[in-house]
C-alpha positions in Angstrom: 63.3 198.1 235.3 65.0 195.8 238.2 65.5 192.8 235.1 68.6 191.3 233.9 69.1 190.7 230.5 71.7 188.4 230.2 71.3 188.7 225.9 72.4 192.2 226.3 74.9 191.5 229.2 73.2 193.1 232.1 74.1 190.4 234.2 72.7 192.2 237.5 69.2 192.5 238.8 66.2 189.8 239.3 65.3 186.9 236.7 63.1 183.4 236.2 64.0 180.2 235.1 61.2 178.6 234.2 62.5 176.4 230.9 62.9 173.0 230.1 66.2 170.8 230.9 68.0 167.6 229.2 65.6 166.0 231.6 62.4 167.3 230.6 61.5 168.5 233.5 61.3 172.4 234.7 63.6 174.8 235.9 61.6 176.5 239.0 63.5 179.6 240.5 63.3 182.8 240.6 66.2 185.0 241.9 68.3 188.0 242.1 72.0 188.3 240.8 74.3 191.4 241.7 77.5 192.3 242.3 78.9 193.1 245.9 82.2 193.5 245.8 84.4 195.6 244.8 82.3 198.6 245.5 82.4 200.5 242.0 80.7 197.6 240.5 77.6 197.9 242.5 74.4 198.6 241.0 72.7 199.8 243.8 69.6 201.0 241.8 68.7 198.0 241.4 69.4 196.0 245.1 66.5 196.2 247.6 65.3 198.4 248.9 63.4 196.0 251.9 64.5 195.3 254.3 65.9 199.4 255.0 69.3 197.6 256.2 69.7 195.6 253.5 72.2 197.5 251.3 74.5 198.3 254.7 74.3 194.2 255.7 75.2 193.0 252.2 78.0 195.4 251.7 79.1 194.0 255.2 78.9 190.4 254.6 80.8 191.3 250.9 83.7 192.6 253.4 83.3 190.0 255.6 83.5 186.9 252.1 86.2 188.8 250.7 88.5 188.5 253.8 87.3 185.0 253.8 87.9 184.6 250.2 91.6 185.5 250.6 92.0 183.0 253.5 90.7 180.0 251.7 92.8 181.1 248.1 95.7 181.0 250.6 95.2 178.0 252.2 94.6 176.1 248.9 97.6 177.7 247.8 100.1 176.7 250.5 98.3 173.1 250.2 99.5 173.1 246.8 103.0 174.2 247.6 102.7 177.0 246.1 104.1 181.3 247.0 100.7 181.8 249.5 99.3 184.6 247.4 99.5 182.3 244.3 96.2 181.5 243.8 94.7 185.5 244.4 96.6 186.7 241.8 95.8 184.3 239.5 91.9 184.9 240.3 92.9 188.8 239.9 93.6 189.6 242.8 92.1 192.8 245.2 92.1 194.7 242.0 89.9 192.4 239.8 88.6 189.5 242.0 84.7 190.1 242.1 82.2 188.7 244.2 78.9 188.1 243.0 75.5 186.8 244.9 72.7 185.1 243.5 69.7 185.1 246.0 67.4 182.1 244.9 63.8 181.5 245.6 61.4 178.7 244.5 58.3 179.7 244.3 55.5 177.1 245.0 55.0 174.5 242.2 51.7 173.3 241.5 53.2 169.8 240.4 56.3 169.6 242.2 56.6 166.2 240.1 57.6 168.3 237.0 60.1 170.3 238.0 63.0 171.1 240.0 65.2 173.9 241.5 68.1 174.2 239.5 69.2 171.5 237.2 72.9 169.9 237.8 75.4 172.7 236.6 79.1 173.6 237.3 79.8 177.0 238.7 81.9 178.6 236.2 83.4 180.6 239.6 86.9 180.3 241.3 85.2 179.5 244.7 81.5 179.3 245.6 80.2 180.0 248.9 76.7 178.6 250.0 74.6 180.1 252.7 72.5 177.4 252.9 68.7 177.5 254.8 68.6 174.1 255.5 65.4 173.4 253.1 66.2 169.8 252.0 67.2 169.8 248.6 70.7 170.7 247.4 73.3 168.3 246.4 76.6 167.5 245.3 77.8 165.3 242.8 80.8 164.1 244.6 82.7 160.4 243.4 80.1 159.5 240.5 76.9 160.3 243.1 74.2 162.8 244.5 74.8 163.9 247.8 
């Protein structure tokens, strides 16, 4: 009931990855993918439940990375010498720019040896923002190396 299925193109709602990489080694993460922003293309049949504040905080802190989202777009614009509301509209602006969160967990791996979180990818997004927990373990490929 609360699955995506990205075959179909429900995008939204809670999914595994537990399949093999280039590497050979296992994709270990469960997680939850849904839309907060704009409003009309909430699901909110499918978002938690638990914690009772959780729909009212998330639809906060979508406010809150929207706002944020404009700043940075106009930053990098005016960076680039560009009009300082360049970059927005070319992302779609307050009409089509959507922000979407995906809420990972890895589970405990009985050989840890064998897998791994999320293998290297590219965020096919025009900005991603981590919240990050401070669990060792993400990196960046940055100049030809992990970091």
């Amino acid at each position: 009931k609360y699955a995506n299925d990205q075959a179909s193109g429900k995008i939204q709602g809670y999914g595994s990855k537990l399949a093999n990489n280039a590497s050979g080694q296992l994709e270990w993460e469960d997680y939850f993918f849904h839309c907060v922003y704009p409003e009309d293309k909430r699901d909110l049949s499918i978002w938690p439940q638990t914690p009772a504040d959780y729909i009212e905080a998330t639809a906060e802190y979508a406010k809150q990375l929207r706002e944020l989202a404009t700043k940075v777009l106009k930053g990098l614009s005016l960076g680039l010498g560009l009009d300082e509301g360049r970059l927005e509209k070319e992302v779609g602006g307050l009409e089509e720019l959507l922000l979407q969160m995906k809420i990972n967990y890895y589970p405990k791996c009985p050989q840890p040896e064998l897998a791994l979180g999320v293998e290297a990818h590219t965020d096919v997004s025009a900005l991603t923002f981590i919240l990050h927990n401070m669990v060792p373990g993400l990196q960046l490929f940055y100049e030809g190396k992990w970091v």
